[in-house]
C-alpha positions in Angstrom: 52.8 -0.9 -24.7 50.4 -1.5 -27.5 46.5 -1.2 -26.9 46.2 -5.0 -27.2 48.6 -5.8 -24.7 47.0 -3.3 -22.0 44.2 -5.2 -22.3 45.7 -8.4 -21.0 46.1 -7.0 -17.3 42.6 -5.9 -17.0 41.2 -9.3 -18.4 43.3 -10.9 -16.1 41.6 -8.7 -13.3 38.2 -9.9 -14.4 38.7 -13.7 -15.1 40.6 -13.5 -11.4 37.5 -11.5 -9.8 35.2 -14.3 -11.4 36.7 -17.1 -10.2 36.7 -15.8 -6.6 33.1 -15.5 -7.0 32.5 -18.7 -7.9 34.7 -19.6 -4.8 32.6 -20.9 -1.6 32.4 -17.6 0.6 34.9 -17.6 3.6 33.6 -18.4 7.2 32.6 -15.0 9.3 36.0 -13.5 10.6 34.5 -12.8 13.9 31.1 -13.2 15.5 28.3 -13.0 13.6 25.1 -11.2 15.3 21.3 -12.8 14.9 20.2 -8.9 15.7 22.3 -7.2 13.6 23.1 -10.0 10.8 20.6 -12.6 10.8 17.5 -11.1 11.8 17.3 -8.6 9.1 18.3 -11.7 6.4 14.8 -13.4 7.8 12.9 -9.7 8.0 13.5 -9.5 3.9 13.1 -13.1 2.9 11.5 -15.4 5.8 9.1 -13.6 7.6 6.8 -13.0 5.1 5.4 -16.7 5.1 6.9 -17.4 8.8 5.0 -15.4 11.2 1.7 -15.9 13.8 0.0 -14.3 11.3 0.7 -17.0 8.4 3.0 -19.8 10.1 3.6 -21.6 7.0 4.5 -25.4 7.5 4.5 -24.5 11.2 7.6 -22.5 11.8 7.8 -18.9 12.7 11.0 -17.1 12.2 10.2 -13.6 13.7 11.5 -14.7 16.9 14.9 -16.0 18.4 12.8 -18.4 20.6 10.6 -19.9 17.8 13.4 -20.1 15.1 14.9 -23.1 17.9 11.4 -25.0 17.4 10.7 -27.6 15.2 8.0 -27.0 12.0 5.1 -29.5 10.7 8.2 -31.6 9.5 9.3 -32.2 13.1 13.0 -31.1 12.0 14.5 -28.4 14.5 14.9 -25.4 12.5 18.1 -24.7 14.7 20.2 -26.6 16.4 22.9 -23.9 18.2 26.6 -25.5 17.6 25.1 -27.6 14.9 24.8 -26.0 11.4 24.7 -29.7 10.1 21.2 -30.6 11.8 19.6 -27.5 11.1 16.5 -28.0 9.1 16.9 -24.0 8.4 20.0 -23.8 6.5 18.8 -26.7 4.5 16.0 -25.2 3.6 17.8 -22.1 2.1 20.9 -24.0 1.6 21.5 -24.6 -2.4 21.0 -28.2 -3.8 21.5 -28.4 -7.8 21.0 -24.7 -8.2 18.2 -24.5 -6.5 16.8 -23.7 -2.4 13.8 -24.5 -1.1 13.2 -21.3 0.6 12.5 -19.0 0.2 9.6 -20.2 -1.6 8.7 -18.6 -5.3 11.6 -16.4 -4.6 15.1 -15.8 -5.5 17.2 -18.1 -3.2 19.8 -16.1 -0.4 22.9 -15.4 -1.8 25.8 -17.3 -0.9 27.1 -14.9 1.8 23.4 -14.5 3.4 23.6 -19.0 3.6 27.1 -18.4 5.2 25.8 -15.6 7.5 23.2 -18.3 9.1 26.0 -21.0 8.9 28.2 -19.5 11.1 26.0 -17.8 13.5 24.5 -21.5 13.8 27.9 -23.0 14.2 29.6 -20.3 16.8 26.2 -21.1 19.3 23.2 -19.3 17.7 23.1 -16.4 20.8 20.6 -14.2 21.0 22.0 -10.8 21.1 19.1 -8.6 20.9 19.7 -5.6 23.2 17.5 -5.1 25.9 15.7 -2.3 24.6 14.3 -3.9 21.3 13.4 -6.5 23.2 9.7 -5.7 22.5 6.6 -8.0 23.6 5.0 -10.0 21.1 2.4 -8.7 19.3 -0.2 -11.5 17.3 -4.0 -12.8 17.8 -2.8 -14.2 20.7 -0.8 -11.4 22.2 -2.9 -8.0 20.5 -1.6 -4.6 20.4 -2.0 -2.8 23.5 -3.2 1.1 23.4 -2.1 3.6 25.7 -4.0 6.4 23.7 -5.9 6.4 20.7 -3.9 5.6 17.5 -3.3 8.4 14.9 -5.4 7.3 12.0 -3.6 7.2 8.5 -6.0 5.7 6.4 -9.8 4.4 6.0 -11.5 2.3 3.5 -15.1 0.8 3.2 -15.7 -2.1 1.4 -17.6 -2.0 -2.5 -20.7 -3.4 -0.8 -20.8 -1.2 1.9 -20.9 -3.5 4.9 -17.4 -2.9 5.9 -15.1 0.2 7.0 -11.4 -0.7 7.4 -9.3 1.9 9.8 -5.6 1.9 10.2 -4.6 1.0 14.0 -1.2 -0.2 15.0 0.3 -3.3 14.2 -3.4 -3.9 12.7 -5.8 -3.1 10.2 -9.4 -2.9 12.8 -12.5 -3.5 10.6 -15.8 -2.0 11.5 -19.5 -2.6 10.3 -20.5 -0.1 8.2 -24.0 -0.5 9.8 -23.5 0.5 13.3 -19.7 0.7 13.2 -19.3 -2.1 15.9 -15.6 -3.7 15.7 -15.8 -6.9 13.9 -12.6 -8.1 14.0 -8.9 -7.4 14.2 -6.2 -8.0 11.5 -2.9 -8.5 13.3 0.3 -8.3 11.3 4.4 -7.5 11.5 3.8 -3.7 10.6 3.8 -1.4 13.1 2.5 1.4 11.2 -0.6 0.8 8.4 -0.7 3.8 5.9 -2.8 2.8 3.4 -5.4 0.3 3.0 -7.8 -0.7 0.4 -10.2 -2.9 -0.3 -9.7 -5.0 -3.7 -12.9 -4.4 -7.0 -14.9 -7.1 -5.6 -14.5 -6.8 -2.2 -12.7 -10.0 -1.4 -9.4 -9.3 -0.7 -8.3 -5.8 1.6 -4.5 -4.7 1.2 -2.8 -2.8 3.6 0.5 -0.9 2.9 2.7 0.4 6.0 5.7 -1.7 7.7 8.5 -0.3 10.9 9.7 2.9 10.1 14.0 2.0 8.7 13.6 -1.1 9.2 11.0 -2.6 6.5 8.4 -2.3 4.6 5.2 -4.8 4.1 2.2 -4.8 1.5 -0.6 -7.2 3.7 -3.2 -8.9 1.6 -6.2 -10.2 3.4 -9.1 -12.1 3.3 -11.3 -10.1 5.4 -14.4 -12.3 5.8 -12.0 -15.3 7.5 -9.3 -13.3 9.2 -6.8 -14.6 7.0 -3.5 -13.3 5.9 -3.0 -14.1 2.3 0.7 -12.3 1.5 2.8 -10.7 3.3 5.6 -9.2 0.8 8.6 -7.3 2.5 9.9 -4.5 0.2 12.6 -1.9 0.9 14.2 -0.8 4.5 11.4 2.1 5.7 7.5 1.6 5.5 5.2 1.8 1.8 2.7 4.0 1.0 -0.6 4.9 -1.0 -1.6 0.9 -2.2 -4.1 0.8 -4.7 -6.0 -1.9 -7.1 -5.9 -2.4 -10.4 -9.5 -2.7 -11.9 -9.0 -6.4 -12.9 -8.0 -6.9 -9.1 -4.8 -8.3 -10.7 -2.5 -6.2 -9.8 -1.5 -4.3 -6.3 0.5 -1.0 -6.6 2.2 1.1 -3.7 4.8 3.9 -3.3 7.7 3.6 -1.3 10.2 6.0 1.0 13.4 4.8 -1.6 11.5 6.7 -4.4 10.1 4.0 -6.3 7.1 3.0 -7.1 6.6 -1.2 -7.1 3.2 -3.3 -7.4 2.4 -7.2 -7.4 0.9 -10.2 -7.9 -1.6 -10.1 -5.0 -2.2 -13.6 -4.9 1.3 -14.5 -4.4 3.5 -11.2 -3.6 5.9 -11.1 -6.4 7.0 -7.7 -8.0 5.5 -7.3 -11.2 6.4 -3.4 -11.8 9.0 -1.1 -10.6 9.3 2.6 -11.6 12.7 4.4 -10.1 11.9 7.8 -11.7 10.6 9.9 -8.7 13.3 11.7 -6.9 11.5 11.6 -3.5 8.8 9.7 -1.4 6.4 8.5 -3.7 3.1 8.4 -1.0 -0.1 7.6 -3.4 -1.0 5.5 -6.4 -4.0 5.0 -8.7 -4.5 2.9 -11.8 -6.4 4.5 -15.1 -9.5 2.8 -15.7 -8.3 0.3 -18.1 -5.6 -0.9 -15.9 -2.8 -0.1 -18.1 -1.1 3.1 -16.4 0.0 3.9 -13.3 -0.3 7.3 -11.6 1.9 8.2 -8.9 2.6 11.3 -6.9 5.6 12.0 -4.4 7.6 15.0 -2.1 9.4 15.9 -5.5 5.9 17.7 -6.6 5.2 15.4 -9.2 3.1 12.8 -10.8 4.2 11.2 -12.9 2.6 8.0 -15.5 4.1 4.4 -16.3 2.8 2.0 -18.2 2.2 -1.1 -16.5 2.7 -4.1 -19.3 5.8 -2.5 -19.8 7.2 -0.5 -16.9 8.3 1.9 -18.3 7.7 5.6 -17.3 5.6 7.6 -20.1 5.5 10.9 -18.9 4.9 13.8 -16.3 1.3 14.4 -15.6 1.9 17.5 -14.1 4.3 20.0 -14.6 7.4 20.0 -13.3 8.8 23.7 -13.8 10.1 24.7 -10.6 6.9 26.7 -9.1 4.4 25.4 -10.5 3.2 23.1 -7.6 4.3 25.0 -4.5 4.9 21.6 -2.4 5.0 17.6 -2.2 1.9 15.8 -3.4 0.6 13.0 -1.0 -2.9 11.9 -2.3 -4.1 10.9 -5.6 -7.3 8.8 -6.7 -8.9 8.8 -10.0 -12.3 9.8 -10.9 -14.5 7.0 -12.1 -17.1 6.5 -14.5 -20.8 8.4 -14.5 -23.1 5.7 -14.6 -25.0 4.0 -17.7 -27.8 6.8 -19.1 -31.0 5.4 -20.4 -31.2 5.6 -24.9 -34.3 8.0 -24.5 -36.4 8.0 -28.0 -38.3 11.0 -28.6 -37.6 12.5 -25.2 -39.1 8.9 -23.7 -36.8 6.7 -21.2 -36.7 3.3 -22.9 -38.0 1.6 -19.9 -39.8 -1.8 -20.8 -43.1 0.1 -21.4 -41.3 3.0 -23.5 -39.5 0.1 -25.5 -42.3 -1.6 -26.8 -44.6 1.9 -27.6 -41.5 3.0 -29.5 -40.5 -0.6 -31.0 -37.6 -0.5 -29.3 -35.7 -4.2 -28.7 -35.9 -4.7 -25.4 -32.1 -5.9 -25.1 -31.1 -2.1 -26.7 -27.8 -1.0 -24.7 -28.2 1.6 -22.9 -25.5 4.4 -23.4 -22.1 3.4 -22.3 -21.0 5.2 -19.2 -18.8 8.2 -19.6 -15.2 7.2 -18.8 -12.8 9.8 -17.4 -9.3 9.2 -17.1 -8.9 12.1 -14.6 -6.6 12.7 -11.7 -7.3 14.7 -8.9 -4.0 15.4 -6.6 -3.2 17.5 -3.5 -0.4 17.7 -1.0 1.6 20.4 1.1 -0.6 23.5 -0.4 -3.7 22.3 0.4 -5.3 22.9 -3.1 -7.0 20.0 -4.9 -6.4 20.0 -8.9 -7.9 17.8 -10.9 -5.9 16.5 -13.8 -5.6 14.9 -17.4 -3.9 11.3 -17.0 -3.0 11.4 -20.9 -1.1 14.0 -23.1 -3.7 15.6 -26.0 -1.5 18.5 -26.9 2.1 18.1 -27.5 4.6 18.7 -24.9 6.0 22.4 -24.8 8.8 23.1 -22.4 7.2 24.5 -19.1 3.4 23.7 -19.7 0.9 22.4 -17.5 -1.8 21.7 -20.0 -3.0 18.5 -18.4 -4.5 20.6 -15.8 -8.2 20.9 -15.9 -9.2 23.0 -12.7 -7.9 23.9 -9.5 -9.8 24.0 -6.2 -10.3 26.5 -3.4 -7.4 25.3 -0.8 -7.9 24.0 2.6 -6.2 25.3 5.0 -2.7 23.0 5.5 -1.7 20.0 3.6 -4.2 17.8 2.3 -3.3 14.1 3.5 -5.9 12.2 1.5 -8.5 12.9 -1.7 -11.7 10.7 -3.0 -14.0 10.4 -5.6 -17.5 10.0 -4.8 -18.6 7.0 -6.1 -20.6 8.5 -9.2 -17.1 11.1 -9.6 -19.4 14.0 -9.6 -18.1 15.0 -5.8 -14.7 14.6 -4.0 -14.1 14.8 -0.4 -10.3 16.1 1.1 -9.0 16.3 4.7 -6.5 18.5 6.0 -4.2 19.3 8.9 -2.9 22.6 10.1 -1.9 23.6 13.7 -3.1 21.0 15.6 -6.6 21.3 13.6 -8.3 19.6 10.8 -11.2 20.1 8.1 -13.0 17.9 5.9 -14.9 19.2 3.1 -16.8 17.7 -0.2 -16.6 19.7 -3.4 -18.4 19.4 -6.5 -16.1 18.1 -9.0 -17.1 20.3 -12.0 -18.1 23.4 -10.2 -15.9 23.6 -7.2 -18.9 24.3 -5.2 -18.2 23.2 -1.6 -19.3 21.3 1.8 -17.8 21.6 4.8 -18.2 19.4 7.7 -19.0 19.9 10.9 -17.3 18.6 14.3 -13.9 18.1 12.7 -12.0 18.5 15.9 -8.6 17.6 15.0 -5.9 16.9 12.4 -7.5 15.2 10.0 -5.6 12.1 7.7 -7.6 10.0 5.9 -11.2 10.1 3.9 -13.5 7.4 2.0 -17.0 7.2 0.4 -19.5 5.0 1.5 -20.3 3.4 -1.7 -24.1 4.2 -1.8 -22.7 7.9 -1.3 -24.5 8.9 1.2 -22.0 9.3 4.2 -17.9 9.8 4.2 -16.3 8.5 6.7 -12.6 10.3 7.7 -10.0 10.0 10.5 -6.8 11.2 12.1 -4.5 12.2 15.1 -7.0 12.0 17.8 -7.9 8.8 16.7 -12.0 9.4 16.2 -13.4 8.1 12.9 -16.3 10.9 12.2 -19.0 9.9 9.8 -21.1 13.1 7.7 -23.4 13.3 5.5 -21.8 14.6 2.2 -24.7 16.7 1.0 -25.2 18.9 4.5 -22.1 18.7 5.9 -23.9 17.0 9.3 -22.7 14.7 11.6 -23.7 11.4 11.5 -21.6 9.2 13.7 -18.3 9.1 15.5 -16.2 6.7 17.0 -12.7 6.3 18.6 -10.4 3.4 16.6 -9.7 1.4 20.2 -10.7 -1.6 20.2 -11.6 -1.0 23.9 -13.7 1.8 23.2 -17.0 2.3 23.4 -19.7 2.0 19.9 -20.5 4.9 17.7 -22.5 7.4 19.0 -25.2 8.6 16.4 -26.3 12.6 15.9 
């Protein structure tokens, strides 16, 4: 048989698959299960827009009971027996080429349409074993705490009047005056691992989800209690979510080794990196927005640029041995701020100006901009790093690396820049106990606070810089002052709990 002709049976193959594809897919050859089927269809592509938290045109779709109900359309979403006068599978049904729902998104595939077809059509059961058959959790039904949460995360607010603290099933924000509770923010995800609030303080993402079974990015307004997006990504929960200068873009890591960021405004993907080879658990934008740091398990970070998406290079090293475990924090340090023009040893201050003939509109000198990284993880040694190349790259270097700092004992959960980047503070855990310490970012010189009494998860600046506030497994948010190392306030993360005791 000639070349030519051997071809013919494969291109037969192909044309053949083709048009079964474009074939209508076959009814379900035996029951189809809304816990095992369905329910995971509407966790990836429904519930985003469809739960108490943002009930979109009425109709909530995180629950067996509430997908039966009718929306603001007054059409049944389903009718069991009755795939026909469902208002749900036309809604993500096809019509010229095109579904209504999911909204902005790609529509269900043909065999996800058939799924809810027949499971409509063979009675719409409710198989959900007795076991997951969990209580409701929303405004109107909030979490309920047997103990103190473990705290993963803590963020205040640019202006300083807010401190966000991870709690479960909800982000619980604080003032940042007399750490009162202010209010709750209820959501799907059972576990929040990462929140921050966005440049101007309008917006507060939270990244987390239910531990192999999804993962959410929450964007909020904070001041009204409103969920803005809720974007589902991947089957585990997300991690490290950070802001892009311009507030334009949201970036997180997730458990499938990618690293992913959106649209905040709407939840569409806008990047995706697959080039980690484990967990990537922090992110951090350079200053101009245009790269994307990222650090994982596989004891790397690694740089993509963000127009493009594509992966630039490894920040770090990543001969075997050099780091000596998984990294899980990153932020970057910002800017010192503006210095005075000083003329003949005078600050140009109005007065100065006009003694020296200086225009009053003279700029003062542009702030110093770093584009440095400061990482930790399973070691428990800070480094700070270089976020772009100046040498060329030489097999086995590490020549990004600027300085390492004196390790705390365990892994370091979480790193942050002061707000002038001339101090950091890092928390660790070890054996059931914690420590919190401030270093001096171009010295090394050290703080260490007082009081710490357990594993400790989670650090953030006040954004005057005069307190840091950090959290963890016994569920107390401490608050120190940075330059003595002192006490300040504490509080437990229950929204039952008494206020914040001040020292």
């Amino acid at each position: 048989m000639t070349a030519s002709r051997a071809l013919f049976p494969a291109l037969f193959a192909v044309l053949a698959a083709d048009a079964r594809a474009a074939d209508p897919p076959a009814p379900a050859a035996g029951p189809v299960s809304y816990y095992k089927d369905i329910r995971p269809i509407l966790a990836q592509h429904c519930n985003g827009c469809h739960q108490p938290a943002k009930p979109q045109g009425g109709y909530i779709t995180t629950g067996h009971a509430d997908l039966l109900k009718a929306g603001e359309r007054e059409k049944p979403g389903v009718v069991p027996g009755r795939p026909a006068g469902s208002y749900l599978v036309d809604q993500v049904a096809l019509h010229d080429g095109k579904a209504e729902m999911p909204k902005g998104r790609d529509p269900l595939s043909p065999i996800q349409v058939q799924l809810v077809t027949d499971w409509i059509a063979q009675g719409a059961a409710d198989d959900t074993p007795v076991s997951a058959r969990a209580a409701p959790v929303d405004a109107d039904h909030p979490p309920v705490y047997a103990a103190p949460p473990v705290v993963t995360a803590v963020a205040f607010d640019p202006a300083g009047e807010y401190l966000a603290v991870a709690g479960f099933h909800e982000v619980l924000l604080y003032s940042a005056k007399d750490y009162r509770l202010v209010s709750r923010l209820i959501g799907l995800a059972e576990r929040i691992n990462a929140v921050a609030f966005s440049p101007d303080g309008r917006r507060l993402a939270a990244a987390g989800g239910s531990p192999g079974r999804f993962g959410e990015v929450q964007v909020w307004d904070p001041a009204r209690g409103k969920l803005i997006v809720s974007a589902p990504f991947t089957f585990d929960t997300l991690y490290g979510v950070s802001w892009s200068p311009d507030g334009k873009v949201l970036a997180f890591g997730c458990a499938d080794n990618t690293v992913r960021a959106i649209d905040p405004a709407g939840g569409k993907q806008v990047l995706f990196m697959g080039t980690h080879s484990d967990w990537v658990l922090g992110t951090a934008f350079s200053q101009d927005g245009k790269h994307l740091a990222s650090v994982s398990r596989d004891m790397s970070m690694k740089l993509t640029e963000v127009p493009t998406q594509r992966f630039m290079d490894n920040v770090t090293s990543i001969t075997p041995g050099a780091l000596k475990g998984g990294l899980m924090a990153v932020d970057r340090r910002p800017p010192l701020p503006p210095v005075p023009v000083r003329v003949f040893g005078i600050d140009t201050g109005r007065k100065a100006r006009r003694m020296q003939k200086v225009p009053t509109d003279a700029p003062d000198v542009p702030p110093k901009v770093y584009d440095e990284l400061l990482i930790a993880g399973a070691d428990g040694t800070p480094r700070l790093y270089k976020m772009h190349r100046e040498v060329p790259r030489v097999i086995g270097d590490d020549a990004n690396k600027v300085r390492e700092y004196e390790a705390l004992p365990g892994r370091v959960a979480s790193v942050a820049f002061g707000p002038d980047g001339k101090h950091f503070a890092a928390c660790s855990s070890l054996d059931g106990k914690g420590e919190v310490r401030v270093y001096e970012t171009d010295t090394g010189k050290k703080v260490v606070f007082e009081q710490v009494s357990g594993p400790a998860y989670a650090v953030a600046w006040r954004p005057d810089g005069k307190a840091v506030a950090s959290a963890g497994f016994e569920g107390k948010v401490w608050v120190h002052d940075p330059a003595t190392g002192k006490l300040l306030a504490e509080f437990v993360a229950l929204p039952s709990a008494p206020p914040a005791t001040s020292r």
